[in-house]
C-alpha positions in Angstrom: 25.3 63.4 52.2 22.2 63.8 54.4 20.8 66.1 51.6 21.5 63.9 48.9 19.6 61.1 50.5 16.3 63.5 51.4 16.4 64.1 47.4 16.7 60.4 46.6 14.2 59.6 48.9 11.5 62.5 47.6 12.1 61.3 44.2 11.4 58.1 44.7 8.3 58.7 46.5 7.3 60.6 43.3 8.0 57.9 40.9 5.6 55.8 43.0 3.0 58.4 43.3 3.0 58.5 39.1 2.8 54.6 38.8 0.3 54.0 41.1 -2.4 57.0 39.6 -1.7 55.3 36.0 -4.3 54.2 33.7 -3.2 50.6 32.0 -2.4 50.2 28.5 -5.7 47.6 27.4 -4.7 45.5 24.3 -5.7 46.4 21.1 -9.3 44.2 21.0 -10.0 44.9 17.2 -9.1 46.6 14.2 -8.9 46.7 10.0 -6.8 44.6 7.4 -7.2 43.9 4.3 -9.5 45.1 1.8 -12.3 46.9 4.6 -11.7 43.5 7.0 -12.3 43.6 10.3 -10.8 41.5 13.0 -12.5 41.2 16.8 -10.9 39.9 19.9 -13.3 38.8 23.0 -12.8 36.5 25.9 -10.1 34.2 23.9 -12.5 34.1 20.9 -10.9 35.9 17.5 -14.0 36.5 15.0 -13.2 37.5 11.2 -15.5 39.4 9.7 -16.0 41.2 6.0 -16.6 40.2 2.4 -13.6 39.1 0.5 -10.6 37.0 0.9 -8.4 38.0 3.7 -4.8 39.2 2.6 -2.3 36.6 2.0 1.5 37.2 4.9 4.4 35.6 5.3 6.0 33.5 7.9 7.8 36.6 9.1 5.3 39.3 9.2 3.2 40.2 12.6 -0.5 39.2 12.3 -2.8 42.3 12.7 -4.0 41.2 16.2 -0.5 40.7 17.2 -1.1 41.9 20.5 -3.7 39.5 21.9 -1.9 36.2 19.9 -1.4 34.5 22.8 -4.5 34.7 24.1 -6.6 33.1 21.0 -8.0 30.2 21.7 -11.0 29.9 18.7 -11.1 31.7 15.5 -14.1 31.9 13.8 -14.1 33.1 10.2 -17.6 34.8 9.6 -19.6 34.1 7.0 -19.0 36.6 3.8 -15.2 35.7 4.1 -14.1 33.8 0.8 -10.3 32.7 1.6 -7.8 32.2 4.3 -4.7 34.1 3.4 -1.3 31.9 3.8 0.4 31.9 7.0 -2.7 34.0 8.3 -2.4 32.1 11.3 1.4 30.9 11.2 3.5 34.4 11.4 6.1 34.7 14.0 5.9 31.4 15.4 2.3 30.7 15.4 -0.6 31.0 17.1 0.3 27.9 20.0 -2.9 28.6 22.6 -5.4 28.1 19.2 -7.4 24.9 20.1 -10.6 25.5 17.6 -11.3 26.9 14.3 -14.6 27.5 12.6 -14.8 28.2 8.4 -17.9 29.6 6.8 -19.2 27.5 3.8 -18.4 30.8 1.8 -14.6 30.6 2.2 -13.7 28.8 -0.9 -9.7 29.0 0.1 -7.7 28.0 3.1 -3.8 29.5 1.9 -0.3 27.7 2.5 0.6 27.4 5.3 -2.6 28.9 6.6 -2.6 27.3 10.6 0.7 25.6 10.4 3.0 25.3 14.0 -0.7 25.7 15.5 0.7 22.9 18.0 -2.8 23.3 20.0 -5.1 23.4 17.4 -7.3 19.6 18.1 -10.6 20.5 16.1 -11.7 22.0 12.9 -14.5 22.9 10.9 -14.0 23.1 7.8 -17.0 24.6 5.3 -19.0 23.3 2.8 -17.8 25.9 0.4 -14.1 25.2 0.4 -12.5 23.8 -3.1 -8.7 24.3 -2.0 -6.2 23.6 0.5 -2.9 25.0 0.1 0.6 22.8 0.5 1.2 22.5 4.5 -1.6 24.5 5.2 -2.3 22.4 8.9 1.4 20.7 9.2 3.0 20.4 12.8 -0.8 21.7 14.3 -2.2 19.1 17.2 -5.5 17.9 14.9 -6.9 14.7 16.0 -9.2 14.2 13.3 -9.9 15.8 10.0 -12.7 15.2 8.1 -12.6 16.7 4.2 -15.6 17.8 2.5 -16.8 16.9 -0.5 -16.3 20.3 -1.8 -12.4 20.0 -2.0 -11.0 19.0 -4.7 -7.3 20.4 -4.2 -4.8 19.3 -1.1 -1.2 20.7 -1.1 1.8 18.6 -0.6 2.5 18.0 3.2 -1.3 19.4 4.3 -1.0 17.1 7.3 2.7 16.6 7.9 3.9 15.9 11.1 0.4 16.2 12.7 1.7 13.9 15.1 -1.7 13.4 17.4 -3.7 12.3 14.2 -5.6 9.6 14.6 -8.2 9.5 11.7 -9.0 11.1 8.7 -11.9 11.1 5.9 -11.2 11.8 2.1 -14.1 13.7 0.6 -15.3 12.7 -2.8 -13.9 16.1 -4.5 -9.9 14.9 -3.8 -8.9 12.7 -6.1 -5.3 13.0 -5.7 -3.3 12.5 -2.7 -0.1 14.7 -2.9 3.7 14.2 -1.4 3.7 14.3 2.0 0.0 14.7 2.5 -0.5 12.6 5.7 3.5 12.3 6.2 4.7 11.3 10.0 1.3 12.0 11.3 0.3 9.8 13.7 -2.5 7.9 11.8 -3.2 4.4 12.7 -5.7 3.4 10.3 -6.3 5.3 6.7 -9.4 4.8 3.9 -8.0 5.4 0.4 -11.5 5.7 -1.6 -12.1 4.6 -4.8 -12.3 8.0 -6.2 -8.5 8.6 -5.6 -6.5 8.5 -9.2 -3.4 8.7 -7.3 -1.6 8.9 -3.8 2.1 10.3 -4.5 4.7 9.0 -3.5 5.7 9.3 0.1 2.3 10.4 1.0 2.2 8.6 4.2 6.1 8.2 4.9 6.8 7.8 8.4 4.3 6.9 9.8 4.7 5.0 12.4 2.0 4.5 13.9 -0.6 3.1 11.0 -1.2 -0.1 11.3 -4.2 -0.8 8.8 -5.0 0.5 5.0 -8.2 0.4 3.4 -7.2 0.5 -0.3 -10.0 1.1 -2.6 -8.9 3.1 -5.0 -9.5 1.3 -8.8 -6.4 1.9 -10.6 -3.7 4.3 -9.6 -0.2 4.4 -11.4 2.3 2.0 -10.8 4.9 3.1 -8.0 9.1 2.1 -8.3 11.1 0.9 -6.0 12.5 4.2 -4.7 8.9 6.0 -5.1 6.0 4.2 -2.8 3.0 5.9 -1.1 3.8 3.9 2.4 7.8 3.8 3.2 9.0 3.6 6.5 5.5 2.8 8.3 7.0 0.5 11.1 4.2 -0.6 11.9 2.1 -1.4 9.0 0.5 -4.8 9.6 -2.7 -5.4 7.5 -3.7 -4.0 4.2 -7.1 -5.1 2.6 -7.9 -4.5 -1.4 -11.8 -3.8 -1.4 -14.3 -4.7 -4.4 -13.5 -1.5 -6.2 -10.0 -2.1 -7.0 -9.3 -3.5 -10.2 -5.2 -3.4 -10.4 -2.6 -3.7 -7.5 0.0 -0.9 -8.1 3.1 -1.9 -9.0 5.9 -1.7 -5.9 3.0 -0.1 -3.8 4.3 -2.0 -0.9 8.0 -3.3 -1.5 9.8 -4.8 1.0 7.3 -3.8 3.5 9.0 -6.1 6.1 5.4 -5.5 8.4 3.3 -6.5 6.8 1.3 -9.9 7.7 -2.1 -9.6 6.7 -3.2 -9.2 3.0 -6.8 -9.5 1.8 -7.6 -9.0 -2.3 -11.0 -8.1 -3.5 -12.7 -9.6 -6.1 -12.8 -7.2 -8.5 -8.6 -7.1 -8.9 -8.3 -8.2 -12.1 -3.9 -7.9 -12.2 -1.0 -7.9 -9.3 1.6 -5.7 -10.1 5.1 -6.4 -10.3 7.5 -6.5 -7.1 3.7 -5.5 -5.5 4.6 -7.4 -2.2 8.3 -8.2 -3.1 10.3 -8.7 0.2 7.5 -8.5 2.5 8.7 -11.4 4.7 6.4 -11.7 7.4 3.2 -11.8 5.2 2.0 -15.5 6.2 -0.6 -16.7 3.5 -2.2 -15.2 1.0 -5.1 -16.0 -1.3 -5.7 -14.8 -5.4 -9.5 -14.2 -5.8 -10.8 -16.2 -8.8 -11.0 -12.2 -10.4 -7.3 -11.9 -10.9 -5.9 -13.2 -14.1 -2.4 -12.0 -14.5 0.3 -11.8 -11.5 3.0 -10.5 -12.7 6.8 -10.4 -12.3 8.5 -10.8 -8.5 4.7 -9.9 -7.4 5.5 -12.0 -4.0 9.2 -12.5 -4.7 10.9 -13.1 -1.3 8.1 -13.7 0.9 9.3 -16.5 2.6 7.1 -16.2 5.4 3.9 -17.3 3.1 3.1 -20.8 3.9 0.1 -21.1 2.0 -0.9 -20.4 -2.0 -4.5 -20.2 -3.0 -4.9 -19.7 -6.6 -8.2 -18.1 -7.9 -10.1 -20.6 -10.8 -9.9 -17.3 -13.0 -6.0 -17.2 -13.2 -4.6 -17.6 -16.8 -1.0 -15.8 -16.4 2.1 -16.3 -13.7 5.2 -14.0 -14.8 8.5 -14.5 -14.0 9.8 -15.0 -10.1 6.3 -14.4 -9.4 6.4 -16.5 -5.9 10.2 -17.0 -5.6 11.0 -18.1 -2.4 7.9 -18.8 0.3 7.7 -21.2 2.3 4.7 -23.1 1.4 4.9 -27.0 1.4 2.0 -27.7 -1.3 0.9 -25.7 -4.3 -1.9 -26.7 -6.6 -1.8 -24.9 -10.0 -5.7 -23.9 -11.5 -7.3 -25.4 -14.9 -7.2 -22.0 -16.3 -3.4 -21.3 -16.5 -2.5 -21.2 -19.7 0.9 -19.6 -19.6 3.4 -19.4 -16.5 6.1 -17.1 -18.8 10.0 -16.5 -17.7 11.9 -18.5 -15.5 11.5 -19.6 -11.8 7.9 -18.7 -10.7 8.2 -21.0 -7.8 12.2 -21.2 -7.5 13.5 -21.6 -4.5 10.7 -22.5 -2.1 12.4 -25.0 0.1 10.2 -26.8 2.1 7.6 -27.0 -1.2 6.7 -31.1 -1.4 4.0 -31.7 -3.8 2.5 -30.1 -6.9 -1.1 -30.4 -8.1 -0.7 -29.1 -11.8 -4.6 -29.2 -12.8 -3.9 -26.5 -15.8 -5.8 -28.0 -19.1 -3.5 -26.7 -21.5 -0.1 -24.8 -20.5 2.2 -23.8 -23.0 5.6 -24.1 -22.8 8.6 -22.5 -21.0 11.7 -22.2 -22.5 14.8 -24.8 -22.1 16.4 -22.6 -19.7 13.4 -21.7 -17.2 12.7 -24.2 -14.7 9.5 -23.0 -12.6 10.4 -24.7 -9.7 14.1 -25.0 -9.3 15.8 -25.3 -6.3 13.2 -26.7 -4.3 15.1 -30.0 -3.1 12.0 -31.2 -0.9 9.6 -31.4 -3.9 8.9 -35.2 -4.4 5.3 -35.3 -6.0 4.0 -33.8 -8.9 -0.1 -35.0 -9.7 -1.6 -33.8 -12.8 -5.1 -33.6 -12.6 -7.7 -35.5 -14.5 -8.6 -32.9 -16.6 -5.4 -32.0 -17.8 -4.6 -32.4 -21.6 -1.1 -31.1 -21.5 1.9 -31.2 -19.7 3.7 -28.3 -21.0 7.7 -29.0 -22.4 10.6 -28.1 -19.9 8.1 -27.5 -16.8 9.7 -30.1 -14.6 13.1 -30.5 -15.6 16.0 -30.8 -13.6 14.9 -31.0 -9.8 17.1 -33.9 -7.9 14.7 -34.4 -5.1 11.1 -35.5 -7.8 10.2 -39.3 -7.1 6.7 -39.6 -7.9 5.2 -38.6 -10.8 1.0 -39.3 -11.5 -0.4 -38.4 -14.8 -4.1 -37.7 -15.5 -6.8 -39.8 -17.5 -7.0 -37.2 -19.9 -3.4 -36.1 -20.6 -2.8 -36.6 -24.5 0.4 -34.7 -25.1 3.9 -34.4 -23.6 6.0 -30.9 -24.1 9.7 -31.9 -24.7 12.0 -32.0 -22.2 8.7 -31.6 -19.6 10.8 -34.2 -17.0 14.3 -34.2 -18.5 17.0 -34.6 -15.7 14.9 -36.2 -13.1 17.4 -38.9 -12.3 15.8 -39.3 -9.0 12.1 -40.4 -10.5 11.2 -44.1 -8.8 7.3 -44.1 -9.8 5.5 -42.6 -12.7 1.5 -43.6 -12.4 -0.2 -43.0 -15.8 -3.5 -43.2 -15.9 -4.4 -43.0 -19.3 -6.0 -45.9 -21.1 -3.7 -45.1 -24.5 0.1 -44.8 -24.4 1.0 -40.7 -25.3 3.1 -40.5 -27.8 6.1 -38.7 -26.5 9.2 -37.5 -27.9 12.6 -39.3 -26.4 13.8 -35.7 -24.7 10.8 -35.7 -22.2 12.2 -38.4 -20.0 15.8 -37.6 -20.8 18.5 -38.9 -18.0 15.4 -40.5 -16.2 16.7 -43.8 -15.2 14.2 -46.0 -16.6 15.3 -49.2 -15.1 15.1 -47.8 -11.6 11.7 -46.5 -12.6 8.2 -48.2 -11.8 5.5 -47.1 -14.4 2.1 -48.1 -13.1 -0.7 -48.5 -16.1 -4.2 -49.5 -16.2 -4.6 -53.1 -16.1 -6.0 -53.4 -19.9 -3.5 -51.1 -21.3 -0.2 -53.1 -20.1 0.0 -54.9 -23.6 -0.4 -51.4 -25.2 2.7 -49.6 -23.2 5.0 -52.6 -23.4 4.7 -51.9 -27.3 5.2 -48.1 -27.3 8.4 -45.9 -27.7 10.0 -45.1 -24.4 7.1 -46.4 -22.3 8.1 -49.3 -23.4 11.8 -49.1 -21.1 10.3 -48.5 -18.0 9.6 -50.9 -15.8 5.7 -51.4 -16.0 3.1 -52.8 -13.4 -0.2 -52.6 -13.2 -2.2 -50.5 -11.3 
């Protein structure tokens, strides 16, 4: 036993003896890839050197510098390099200690993939040379800005996604299109959509849930559905201003985009799409430029928290359920509006009281679209003095209208324009000669509950004309 423990104890002196006299095993610091590429490794700094694009890897496949991964905390590509291969910097996991990245103008390529899962990557410098940027090529990396050169033209689906510390990032003037997922749950508050841009996909900003405020200048991207919008799911999307560049509001681009309050048109918008700003309840007020002409269907349809209308002087179309359901308690209608078209453009708007119709010449809706049904508060309708006709079937039907006022200038009555107003106790008309009108325009109006008020000199001429002639008439 004693001699056993002697030879354990001499071995074990010997194994200490052969560790202690050993030289370390140093890291590899540099080496080849690629076509005659060389990679060097000094004080956390990884430098790319060569002419020629750098060999494209996979996901699963050790970078050449394996070894000293870790340790990386800049990579520079040198100048002479002309692409980044994908998942150079994404292999195995990532390169997680990378915090900076430098690319020569002559690298005309960064690859899928290229610096995804870099969770510690916060700046980059990208150079003037680059044209394309491959699908995910910086998604899940911790950038806090990007900044895209002119140069690119090309950015792959989901470049950005999930780069959860972004705050802000510029569009060069070479992107025109901004692809699915592009920006998706990064952590952008605010975001510049430049009037270059021909499109932003769908989805391109879903999630997230930190923006707060769009810049929209892009002129006139394709319309969006209602399952296929550039914004979903930002929680906390509150203001979204049109500039002077944009020409046509997207249809859908912002359906039912419950957070929205704030929304500022430029005067250059020409159209508002339709369902635009369907649903978004909590927008409070909103005002049409004098640029816009046509809004189309459901454009505001739900928005019951708007409380306010302004309509532009240059409007000359409302479509069908345009403003269904605000909450606005006066509305005055601009001389130019020459056709309000479908049914129910301002149906259902409860608390609406009084109309100002001021449109010169309005055409006609059809006997089954009432504009303005279901709004049991509305008591007062004034056309304008420079009215000349009160389109057929516009006011039909609405229990709570009393007070009617009819301009100087009016010379023509549609059919049917206040049929069903059994409710009616005033009508002013201002004009000095009696309109001719046809018996359905007053139809069910109880004339011998109803006042008509008439210019002093034309009392002789209304008590002698068809159907003015049953009211009950006073003089001004």
């Amino acid at each position: 036993m004693k001699t056993y423990s002697k030879f354990f104890a001499v071995a074990t002196l010997l194994v200490l003896l052969i560790v202690s006299n050993a030289t370390p095993v140093e890291a590899q610091t540099q080496g080849t890839f690629g076509n005659n590429l060389t990679w060097q490794f000094s004080n956390g700094t990884l430098r790319i050197i060569g002419n020629g694009p750098t060999p494209d890897s996979s996901s699963t496949t050790n970078p050449p510098w394996n070894a000293v991964k870790d340790n990386i905390t800049t990579v520079i590509i040198e100048e002479g390099i002309t692409t980044v291969g994908d998942y150079m910097f994404t292999s195995m996991g990532g390169h997680r200690s990378l915090n900076s990245v430098t690319i020569a103008d002559s690298v005309t390529r960064i690859g899928r993939y290229a610096f995804a899962a870099s969770s510690n990557l916060t700046s980059i410098v990208i150079g003037k040379g680059v044209i394309e940027i491959g699908i995910y090529a910086f998604s899940e990396s911790g950038l806090t800005e990007i900044n895209i050169p002119d140069t690119v033209m090309t950015i792959g689906n989901g470049v950005f996604f999930k780069c959860t510390r972004l705050s802000s990032a510029t569009i060069g003037r070479g992107v025109t299109v901004i692809p699915n997922a592009a920006f998706a749950e990064s952590g952008l508050t605010s975001i510049t959509i430049p009037e270059w841009i021909t499109n932003v996909v769908d989805s391109a900003f879903n999630r997230c849930t930190r923006l707060a405020t769009v810049h929209w200048n892009a002129e006139n991207v394709p319309d969006y559905s209602t399952t296929m919008r550039p914004f979903p799911n930002c929680e906390q999307l509150r203001t979204v201003i049109f500039g002077n560049s944009v020409m046509k509001i997207p249809m859908h681009i912002f359906t039912s985009q419950t957070s929205l309050t704030s929304v500022t048109i430029g005067n250059s918008v020409t159209e508002i799409g339709r369902y635009a700003f369907s649903g978004c309840t909590n927008i409070t007020g909103i005002i049409i430029p004098d640029s816009v002409q046509t809004i189309r269907t459901n454009a505001f349809d739900g928005c019951r928290g708007i409380t306010s209308i302004k309509l532009g002087s240059g409007l000359s179309r409302i479509e069908t359920l345009a403003f269904q359901g605000t909450s606005i308690t006066e509305l005055t209608i601009p001389e130019g509006v020459s056709t309000i078209i479908g049914g129910g453009a301002f149906k259902n708007s409860p608390r609406l009281r009084t109309v100002y119709f001021n449109a010169v010449s309005c055409g006609d809706v059809s006997g089954s679209d009432n504009n303005f049904a279901d709004c049991p508060l509305l008591e007062t309708i004034v056309f304008g003095d420079g009215v000349r006709r009160i389109p057929g079937y516009m006011f039909q039907s609405m229990r709570g209208l009393a007070f009617i006022t009819i301009g100087s200038r009016v010379n023509e009555i549609g059919r049917y324009a206040f049929a069903g107003n059994a409710n009616v106790e005033e009508i002013i008309n201002k004009a000095t000669r009696p309109q001719a009108v046809h018996f359905t325009v007053f139809d069910k109006v109880d004339k011998t509950f109803c006042t008509l008020r008439v210019p002093t000199a034309s009392i002789d001429a209304y008590r002698g004309a068809d159907i003015w002639k049953d009211f009950q008439i006073e003089a001004q």
